[in-house]
Backbone as CSV, one residue per row, in Angstrom:
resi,resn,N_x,N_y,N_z,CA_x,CA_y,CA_z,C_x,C_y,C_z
1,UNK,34.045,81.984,79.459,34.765,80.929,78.762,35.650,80.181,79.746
2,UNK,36.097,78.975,78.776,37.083,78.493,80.342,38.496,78.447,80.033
3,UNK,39.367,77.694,79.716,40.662,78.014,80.122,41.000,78.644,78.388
4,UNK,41.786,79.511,78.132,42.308,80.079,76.944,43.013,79.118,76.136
5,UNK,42.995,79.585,74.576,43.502,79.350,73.767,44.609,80.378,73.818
6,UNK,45.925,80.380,73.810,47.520,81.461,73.600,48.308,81.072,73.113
7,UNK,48.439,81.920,71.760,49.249,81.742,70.821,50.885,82.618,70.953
8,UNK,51.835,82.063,70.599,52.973,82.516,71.227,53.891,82.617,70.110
9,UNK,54.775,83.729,69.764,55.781,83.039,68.714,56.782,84.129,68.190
10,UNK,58.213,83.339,68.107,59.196,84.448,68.657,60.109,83.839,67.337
11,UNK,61.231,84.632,66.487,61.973,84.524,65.530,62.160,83.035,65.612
12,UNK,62.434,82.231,66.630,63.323,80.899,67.127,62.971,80.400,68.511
13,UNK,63.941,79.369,69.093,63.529,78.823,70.251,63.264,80.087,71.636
14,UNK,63.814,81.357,71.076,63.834,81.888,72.552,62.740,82.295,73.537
15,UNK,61.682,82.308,72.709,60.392,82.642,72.863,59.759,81.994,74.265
16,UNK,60.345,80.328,74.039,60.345,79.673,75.234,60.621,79.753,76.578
17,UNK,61.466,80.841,76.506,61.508,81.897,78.170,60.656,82.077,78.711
18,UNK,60.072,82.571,77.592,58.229,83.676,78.128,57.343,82.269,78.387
19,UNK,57.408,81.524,77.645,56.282,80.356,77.513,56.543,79.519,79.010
20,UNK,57.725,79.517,79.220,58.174,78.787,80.579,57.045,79.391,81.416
21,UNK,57.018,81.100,81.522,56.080,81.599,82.498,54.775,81.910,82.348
22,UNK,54.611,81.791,81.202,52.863,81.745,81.020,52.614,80.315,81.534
23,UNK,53.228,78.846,81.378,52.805,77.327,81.378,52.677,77.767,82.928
24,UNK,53.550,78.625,83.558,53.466,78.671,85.409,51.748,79.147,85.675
25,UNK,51.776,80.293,85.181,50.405,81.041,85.547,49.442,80.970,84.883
26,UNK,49.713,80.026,83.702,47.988,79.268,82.570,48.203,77.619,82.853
27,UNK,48.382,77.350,83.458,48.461,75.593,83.712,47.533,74.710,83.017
28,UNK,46.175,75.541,82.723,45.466,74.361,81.994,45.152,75.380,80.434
29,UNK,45.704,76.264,79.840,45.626,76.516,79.323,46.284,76.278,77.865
30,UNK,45.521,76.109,76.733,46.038,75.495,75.587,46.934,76.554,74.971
31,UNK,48.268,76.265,75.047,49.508,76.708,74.334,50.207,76.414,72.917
32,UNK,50.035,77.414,71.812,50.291,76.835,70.770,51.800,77.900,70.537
33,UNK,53.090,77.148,70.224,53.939,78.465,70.173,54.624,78.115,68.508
34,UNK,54.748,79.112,67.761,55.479,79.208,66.712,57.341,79.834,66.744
35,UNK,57.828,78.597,66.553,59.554,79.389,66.128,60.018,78.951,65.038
36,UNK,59.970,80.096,64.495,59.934,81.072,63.216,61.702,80.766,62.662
37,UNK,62.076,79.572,62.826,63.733,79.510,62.681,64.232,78.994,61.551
38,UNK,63.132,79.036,60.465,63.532,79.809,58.678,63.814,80.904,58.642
39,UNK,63.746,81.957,59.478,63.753,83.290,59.883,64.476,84.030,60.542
40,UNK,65.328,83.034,61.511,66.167,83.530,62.686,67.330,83.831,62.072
41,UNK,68.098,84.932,62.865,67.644,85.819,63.887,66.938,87.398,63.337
42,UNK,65.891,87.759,63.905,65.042,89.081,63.603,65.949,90.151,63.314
43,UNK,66.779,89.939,64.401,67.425,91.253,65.001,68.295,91.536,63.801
44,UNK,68.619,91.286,62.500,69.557,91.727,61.723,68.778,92.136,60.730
45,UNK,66.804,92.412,60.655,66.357,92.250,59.074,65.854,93.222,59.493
46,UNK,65.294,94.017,58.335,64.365,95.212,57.948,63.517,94.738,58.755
47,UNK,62.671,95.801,59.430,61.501,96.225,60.137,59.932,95.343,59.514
48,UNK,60.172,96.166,57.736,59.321,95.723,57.317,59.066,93.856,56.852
49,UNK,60.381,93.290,57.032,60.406,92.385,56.698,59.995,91.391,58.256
50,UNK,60.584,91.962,59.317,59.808,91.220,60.505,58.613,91.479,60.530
51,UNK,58.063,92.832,60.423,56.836,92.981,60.197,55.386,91.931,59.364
52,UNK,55.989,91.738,58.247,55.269,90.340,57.380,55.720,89.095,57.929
53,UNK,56.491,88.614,58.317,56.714,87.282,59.181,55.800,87.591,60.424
54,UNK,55.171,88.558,61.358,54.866,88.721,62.521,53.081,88.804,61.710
55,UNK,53.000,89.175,60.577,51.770,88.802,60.656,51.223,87.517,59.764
56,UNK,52.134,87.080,59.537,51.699,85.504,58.471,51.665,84.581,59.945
57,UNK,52.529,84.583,60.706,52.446,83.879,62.131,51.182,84.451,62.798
58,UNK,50.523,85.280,63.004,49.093,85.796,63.647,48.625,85.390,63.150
59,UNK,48.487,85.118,62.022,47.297,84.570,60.915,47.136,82.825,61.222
60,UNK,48.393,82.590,61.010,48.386,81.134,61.705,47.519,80.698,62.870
61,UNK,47.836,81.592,64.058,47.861,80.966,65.221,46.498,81.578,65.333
62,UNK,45.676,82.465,65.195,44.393,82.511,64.726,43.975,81.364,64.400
63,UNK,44.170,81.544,63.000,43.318,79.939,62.637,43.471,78.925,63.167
64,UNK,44.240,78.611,64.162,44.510,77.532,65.376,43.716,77.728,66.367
65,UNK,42.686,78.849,66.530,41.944,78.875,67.799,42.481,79.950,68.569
66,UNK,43.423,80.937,68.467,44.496,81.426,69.647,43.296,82.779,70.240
67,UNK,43.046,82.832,71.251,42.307,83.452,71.971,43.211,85.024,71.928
68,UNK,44.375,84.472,72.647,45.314,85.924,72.614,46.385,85.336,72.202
69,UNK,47.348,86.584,72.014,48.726,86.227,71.265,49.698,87.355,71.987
70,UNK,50.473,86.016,72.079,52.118,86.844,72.769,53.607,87.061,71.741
71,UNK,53.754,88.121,71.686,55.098,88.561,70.815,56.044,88.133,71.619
72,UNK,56.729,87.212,71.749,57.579,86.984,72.817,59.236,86.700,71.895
73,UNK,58.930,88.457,71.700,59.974,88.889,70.891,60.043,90.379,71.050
74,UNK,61.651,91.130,71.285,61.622,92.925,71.299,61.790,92.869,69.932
75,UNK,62.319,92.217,68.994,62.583,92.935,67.766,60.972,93.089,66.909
76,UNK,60.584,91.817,66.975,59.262,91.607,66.768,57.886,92.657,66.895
77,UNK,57.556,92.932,68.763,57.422,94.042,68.791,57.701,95.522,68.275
78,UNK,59.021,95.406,68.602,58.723,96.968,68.118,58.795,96.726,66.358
79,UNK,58.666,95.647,66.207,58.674,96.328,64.290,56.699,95.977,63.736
80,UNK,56.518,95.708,65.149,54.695,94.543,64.104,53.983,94.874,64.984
81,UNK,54.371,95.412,66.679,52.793,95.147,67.708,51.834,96.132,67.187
82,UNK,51.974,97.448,66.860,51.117,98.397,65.754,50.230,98.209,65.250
83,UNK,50.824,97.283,63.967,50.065,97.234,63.102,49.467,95.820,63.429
84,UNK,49.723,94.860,63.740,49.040,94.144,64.685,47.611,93.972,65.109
85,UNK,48.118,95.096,66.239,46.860,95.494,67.357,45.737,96.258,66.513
86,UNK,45.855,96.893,65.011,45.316,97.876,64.406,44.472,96.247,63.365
87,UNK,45.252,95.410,62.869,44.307,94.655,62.542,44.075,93.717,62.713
88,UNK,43.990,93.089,64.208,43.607,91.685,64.939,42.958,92.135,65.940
89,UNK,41.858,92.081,66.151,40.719,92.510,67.652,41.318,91.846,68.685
90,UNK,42.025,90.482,68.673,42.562,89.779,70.000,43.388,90.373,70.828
91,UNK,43.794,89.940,72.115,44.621,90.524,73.000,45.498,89.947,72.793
92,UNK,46.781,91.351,72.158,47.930,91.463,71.879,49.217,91.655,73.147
93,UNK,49.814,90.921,73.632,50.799,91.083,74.409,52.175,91.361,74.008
94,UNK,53.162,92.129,74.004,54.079,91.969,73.604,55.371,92.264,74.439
95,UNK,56.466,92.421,74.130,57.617,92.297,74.891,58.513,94.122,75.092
96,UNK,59.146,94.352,76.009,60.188,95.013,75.258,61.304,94.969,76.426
97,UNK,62.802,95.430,76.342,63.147,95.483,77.806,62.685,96.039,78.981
98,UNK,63.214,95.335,79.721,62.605,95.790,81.421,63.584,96.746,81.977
99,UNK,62.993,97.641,81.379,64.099,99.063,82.038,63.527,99.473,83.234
100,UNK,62.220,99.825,83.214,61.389,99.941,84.370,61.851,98.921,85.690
101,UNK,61.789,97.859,85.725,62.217,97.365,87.129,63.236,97.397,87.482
102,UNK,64.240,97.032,86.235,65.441,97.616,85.917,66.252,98.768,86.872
103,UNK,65.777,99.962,86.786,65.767,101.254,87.460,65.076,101.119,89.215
104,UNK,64.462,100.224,89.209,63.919,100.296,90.611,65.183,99.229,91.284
105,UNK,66.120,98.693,90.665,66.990,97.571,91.507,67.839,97.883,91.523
106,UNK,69.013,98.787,90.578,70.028,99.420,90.427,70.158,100.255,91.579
107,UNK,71.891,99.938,92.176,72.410,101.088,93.540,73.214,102.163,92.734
108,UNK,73.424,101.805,91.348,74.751,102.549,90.846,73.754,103.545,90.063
109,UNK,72.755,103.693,89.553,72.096,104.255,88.312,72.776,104.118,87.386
110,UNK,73.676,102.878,86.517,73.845,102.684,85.696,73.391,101.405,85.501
111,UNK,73.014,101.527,83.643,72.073,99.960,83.487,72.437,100.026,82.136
112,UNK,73.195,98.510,81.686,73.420,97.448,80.478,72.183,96.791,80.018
113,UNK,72.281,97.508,78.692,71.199,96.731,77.965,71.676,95.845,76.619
114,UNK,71.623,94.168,76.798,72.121,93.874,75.978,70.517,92.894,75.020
115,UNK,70.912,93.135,73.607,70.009,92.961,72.990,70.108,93.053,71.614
116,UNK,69.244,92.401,70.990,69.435,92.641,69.369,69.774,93.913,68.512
117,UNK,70.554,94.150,67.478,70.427,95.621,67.022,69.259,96.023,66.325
118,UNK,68.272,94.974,65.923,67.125,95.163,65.642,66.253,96.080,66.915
119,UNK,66.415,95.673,67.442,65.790,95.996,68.798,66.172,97.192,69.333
120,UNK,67.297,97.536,69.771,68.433,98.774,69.991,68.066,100.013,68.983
121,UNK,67.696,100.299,67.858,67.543,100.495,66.704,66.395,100.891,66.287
122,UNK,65.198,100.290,67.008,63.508,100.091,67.174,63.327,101.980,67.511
123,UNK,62.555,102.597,66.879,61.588,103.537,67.901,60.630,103.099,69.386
124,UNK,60.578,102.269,69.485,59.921,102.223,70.740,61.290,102.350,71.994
125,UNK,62.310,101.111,71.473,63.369,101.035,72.574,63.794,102.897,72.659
126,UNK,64.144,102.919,71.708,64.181,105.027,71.638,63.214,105.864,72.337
127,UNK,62.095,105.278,72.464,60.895,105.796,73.122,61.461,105.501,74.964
128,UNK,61.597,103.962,75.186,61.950,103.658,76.605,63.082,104.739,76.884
129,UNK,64.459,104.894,76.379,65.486,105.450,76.322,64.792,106.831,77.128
130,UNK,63.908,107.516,76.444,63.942,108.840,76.497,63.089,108.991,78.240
131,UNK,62.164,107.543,77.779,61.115,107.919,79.473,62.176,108.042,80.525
132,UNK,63.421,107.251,80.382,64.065,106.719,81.774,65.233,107.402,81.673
133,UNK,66.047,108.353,80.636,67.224,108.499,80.515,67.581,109.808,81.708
134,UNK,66.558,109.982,82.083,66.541,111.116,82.769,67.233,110.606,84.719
135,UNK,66.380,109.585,84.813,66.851,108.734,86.018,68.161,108.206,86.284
136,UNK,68.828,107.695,85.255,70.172,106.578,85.194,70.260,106.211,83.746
137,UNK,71.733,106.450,84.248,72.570,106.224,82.914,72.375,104.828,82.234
138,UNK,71.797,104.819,81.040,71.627,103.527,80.020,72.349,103.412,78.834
139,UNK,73.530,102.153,79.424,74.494,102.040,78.306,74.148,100.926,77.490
140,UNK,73.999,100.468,76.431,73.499,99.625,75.515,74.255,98.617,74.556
141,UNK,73.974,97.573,74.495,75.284,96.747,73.478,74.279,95.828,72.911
142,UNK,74.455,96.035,70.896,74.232,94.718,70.783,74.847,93.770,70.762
143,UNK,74.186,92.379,70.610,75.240,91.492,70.735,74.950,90.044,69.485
144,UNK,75.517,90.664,68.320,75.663,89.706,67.294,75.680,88.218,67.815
145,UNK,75.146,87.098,67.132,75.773,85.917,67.532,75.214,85.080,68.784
146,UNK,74.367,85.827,69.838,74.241,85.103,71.031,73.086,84.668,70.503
147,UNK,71.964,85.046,70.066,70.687,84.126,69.408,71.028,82.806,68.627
148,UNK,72.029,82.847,67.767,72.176,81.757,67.212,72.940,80.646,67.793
149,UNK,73.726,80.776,69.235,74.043,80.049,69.731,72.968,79.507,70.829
150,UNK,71.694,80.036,71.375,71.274,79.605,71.720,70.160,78.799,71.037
151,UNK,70.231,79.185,69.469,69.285,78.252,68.488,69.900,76.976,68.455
152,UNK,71.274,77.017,68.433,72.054,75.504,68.414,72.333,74.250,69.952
153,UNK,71.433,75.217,71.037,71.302,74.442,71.609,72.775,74.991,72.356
154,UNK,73.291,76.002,72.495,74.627,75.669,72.753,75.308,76.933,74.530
155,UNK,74.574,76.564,74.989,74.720,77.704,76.048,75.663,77.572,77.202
156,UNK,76.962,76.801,76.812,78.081,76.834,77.782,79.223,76.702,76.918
157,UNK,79.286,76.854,75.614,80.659,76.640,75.212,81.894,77.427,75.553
158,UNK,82.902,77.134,74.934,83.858,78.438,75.545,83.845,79.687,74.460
159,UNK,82.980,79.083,72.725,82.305,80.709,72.067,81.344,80.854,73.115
160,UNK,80.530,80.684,73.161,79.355,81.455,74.000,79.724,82.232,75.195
161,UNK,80.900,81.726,75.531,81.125,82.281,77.318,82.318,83.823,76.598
162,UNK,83.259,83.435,75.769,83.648,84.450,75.002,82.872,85.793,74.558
163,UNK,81.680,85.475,73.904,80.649,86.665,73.482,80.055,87.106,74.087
164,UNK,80.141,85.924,75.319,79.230,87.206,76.507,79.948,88.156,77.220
165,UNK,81.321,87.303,77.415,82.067,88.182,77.945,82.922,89.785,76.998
166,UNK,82.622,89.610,75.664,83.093,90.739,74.705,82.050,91.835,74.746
167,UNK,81.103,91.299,75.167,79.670,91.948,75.104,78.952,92.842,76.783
168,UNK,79.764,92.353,78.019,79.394,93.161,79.079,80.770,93.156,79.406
169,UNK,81.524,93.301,78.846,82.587,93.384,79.516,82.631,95.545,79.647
170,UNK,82.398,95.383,78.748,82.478,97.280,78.424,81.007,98.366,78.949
171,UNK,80.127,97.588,79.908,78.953,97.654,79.961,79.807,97.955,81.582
172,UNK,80.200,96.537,81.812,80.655,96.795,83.974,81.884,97.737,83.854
173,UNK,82.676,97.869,83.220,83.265,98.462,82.804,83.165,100.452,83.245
174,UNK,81.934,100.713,82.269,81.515,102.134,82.613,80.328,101.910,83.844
175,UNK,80.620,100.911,84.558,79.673,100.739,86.110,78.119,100.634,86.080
176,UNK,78.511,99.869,84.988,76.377,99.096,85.313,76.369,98.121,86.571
177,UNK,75.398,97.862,87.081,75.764,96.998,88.260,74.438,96.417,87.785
178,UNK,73.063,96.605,86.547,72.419,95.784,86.593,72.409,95.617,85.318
179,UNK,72.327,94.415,84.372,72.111,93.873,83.037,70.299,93.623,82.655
180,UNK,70.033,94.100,81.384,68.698,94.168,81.171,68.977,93.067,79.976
181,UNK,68.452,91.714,79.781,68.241,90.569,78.961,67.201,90.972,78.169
182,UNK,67.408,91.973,76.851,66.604,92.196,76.201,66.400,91.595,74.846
183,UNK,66.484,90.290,75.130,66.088,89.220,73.979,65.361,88.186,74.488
184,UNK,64.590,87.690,74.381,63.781,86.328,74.881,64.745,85.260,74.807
185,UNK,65.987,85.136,73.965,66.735,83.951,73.638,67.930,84.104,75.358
186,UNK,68.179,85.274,75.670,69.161,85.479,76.464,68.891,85.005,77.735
187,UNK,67.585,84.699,78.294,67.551,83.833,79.661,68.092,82.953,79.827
188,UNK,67.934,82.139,78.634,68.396,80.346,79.033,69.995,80.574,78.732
189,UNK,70.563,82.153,78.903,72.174,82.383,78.517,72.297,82.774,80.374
190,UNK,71.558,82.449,81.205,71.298,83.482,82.545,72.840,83.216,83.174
191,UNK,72.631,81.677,83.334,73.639,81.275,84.539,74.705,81.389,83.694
192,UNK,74.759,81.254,82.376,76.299,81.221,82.122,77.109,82.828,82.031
193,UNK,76.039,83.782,81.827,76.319,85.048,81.694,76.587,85.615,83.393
194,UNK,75.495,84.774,84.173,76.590,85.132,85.715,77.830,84.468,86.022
195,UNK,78.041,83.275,85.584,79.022,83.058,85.491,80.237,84.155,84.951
196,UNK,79.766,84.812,83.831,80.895,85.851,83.172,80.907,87.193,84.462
197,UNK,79.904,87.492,84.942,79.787,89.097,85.492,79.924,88.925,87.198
198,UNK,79.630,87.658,87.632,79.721,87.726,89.318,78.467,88.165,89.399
199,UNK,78.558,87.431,90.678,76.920,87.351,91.597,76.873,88.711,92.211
200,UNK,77.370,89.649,91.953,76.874,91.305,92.411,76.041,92.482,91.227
201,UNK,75.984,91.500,89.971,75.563,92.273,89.075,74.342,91.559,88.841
202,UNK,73.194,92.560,88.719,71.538,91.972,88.975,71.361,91.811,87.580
203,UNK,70.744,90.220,87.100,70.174,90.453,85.711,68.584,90.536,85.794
204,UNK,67.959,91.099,84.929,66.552,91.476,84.838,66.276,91.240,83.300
205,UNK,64.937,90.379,83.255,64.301,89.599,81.660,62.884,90.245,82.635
206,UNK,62.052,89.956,81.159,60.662,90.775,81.268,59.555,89.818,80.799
207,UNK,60.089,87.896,80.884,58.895,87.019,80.984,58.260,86.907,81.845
208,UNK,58.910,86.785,82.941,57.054,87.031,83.822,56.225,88.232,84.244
209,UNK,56.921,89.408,84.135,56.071,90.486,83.948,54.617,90.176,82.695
210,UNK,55.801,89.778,81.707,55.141,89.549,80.262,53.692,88.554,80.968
211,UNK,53.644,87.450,81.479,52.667,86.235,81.716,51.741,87.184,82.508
212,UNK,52.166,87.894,83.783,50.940,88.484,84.657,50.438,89.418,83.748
213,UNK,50.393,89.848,82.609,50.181,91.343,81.786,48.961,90.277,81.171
214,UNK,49.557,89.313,80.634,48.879,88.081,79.738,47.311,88.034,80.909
215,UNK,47.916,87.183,81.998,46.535,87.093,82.634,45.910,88.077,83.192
216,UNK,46.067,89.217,83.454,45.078,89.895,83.674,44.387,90.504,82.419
217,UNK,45.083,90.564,81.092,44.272,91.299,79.879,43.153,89.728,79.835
218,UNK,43.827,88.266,80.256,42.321,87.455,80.070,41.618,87.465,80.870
219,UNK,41.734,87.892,81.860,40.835,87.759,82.996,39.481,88.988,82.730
220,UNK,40.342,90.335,82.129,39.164,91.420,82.179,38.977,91.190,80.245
221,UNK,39.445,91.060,79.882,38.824,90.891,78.407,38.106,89.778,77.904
222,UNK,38.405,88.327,78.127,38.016,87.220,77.726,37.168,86.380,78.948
223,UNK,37.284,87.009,80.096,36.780,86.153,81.101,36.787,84.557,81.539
224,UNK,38.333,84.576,81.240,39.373,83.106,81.304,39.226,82.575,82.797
225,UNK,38.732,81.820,83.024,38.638,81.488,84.047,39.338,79.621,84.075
226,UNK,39.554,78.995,85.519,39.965,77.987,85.369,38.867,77.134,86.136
227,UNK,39.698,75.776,86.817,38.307,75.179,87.665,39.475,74.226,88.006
228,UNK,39.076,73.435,89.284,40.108,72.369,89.615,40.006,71.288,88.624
229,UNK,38.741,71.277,88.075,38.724,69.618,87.438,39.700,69.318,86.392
230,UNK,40.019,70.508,85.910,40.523,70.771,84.630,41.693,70.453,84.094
231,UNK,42.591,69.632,83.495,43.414,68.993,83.156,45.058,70.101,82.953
232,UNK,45.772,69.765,82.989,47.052,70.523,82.603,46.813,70.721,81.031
233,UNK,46.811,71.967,80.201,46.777,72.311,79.041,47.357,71.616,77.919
234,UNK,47.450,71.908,76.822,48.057,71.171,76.062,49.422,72.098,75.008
235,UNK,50.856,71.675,75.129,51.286,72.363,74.555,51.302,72.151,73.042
236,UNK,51.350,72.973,71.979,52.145,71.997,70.956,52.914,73.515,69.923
237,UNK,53.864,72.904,69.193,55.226,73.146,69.234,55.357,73.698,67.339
238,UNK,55.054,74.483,66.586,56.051,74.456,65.255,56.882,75.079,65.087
239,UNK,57.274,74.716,63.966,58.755,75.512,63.314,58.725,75.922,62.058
240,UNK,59.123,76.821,61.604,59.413,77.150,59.836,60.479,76.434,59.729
241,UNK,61.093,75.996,61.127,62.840,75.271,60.263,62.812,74.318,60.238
242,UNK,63.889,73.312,60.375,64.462,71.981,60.108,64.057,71.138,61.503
243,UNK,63.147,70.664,61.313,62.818,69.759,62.426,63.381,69.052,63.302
244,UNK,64.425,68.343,62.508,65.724,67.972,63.037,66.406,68.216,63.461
245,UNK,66.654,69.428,63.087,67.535,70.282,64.045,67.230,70.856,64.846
246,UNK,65.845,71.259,65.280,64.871,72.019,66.155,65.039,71.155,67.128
247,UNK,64.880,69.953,66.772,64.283,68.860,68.159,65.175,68.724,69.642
248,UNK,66.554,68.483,69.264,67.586,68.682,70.300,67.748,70.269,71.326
249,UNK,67.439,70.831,70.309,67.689,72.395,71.028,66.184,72.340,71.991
250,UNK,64.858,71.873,71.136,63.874,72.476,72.142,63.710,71.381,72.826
251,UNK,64.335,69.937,73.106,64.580,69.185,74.532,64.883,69.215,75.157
252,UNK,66.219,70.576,75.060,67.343,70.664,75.871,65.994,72.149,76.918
253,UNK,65.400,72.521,76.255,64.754,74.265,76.690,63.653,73.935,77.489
254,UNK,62.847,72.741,76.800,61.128,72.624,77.220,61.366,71.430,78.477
255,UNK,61.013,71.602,79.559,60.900,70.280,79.841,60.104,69.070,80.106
256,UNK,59.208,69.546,78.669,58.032,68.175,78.678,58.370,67.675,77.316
257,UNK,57.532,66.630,77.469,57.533,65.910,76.230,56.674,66.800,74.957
258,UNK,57.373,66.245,73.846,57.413,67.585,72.534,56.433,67.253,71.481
259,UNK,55.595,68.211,71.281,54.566,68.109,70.052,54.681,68.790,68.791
260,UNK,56.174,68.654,68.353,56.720,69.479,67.100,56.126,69.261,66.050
261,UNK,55.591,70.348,65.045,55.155,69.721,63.876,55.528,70.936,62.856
262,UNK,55.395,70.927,61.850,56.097,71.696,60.849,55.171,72.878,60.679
263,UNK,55.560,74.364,60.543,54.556,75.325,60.207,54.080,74.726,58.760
264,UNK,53.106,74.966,58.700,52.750,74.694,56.674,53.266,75.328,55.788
265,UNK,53.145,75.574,54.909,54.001,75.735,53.762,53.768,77.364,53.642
266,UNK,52.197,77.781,53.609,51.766,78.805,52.926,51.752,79.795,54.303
267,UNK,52.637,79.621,55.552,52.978,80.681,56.503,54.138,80.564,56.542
268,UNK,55.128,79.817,56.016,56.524,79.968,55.945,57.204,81.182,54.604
């Protein structure tokens, strides 16, 4: 086959982290991403209830053509990749923190994980906990509030710089020296959150791990291949939410021109 169909889609805009690094390493590949921001934020709802939003969105982006599909979401994951992978044959990618590299960059063996309590909360993150707890100390915070400021578009105010700082302050504190960004929304929080911690504390996100995982499951499963002739892909863009209000936040995130259109009725 030739360049993929990848379907992408995360509670809200944050998803767009990951998508930044798949557009790097699928360039001509057709990108369809869903944010789910009738819905936002994951991280505060029942399991089972992300769970049915994570598969009315598969169902979608299926019937859009989506070759494979990226959870480019931890809460998401750990509440839907399961059952998911158990009933969609496609190649399922999904997210969770990057504790693993995490642990390979740390001088102190202590590591801040900040992230949804959905997520924090997850059996799988409990699962990571247990592989690595043995190596270095993993102190954990959720952090209410930072998803929805980055849904509003709002990633330098003096709230935002406040919550980040209420939120690792007690993390450097008991001597993490590396921060694990275990939300897809928390990248585009990067520079302002070094701004809060100083340039000696390493942050680590798990989108481009996430994109090389992506292309090699197409390369040996789908046999995705590219070609020079082949045009730059095509993105395009929905929402379960308010369009209007979507549009500013994902101009400020994407930096191409925007193909927003409304999820339909009967996946919202």
């Amino acid at each position: 086959m030739a360049s993929a169909t990848i379907g992408v889609f995360d509670s809200g805009v944050g998803g767009l982290s990951v998508l930044h690094h798949i557009r790097r390493t699928q360039p001509y590949a057709r990108l369809i991403y869903v944010a789910d921001s009738a819905h936002v934020p994951y991280g505060d709802k029942p399991a089972a209830y992300i769970e049915q939003r994570s598969h009315a969105l598969t169902r979608f982006l299926i019937s859009q053509g989506a070759d494979a599909l990226v959870i480019a979401c931890n809460t998401a994951t750990a509440a839907a990749a399961a059952s998911l992978r158990a009933q969609f044959s496609l190649p399922i990618i999904g997210m969770e923190p990057a504790v693993k590299p995490a642990v390979a960059v740390s001088k102190s063996g202590v590591l801040g994980v900040l992230a949804t309590v959905g997520t924090l909360e997850s059996a799988r993150f409990a699962a990571l906990l247990e592989r690595y707890g043995n190596e270095v100390k993993i102190i954990t915070q959720g952090c209410p509030g930072l998803v929805e400021q980055v849904e509003r578009g709002d990633l330098s105010s003096d709230k935002t710089r406040d919550l980040i700082a209420r939120y690792t302050q007690p993390l450097l504190a008991q001597g993490a020296d590396t921060l694990i960004l275990g939300c897809t929304h928390y990248p585009f929080l990067a520079a302002l959150i070094r701004e809060v911690v100083g340039s000696k504390i390493t942050l680590v996100d798990t989108g481009a791990a996430v994109a090389r995982q992506l292309q090699r499951r197409l390369h040996s499963e789908l046999g995705s291949t590219t070609s020079a002739t082949e045009r730059a892909g095509q993105v395009q863009l929905y929402s379960s939410g308010n369009l209007a209000h979507a549009r500013p936040t994902l101009a400020a995130l994407w930096p191409e021109p925007l193909d927003l259109q409304p999820l339909p009725s009967e996946y919202c």
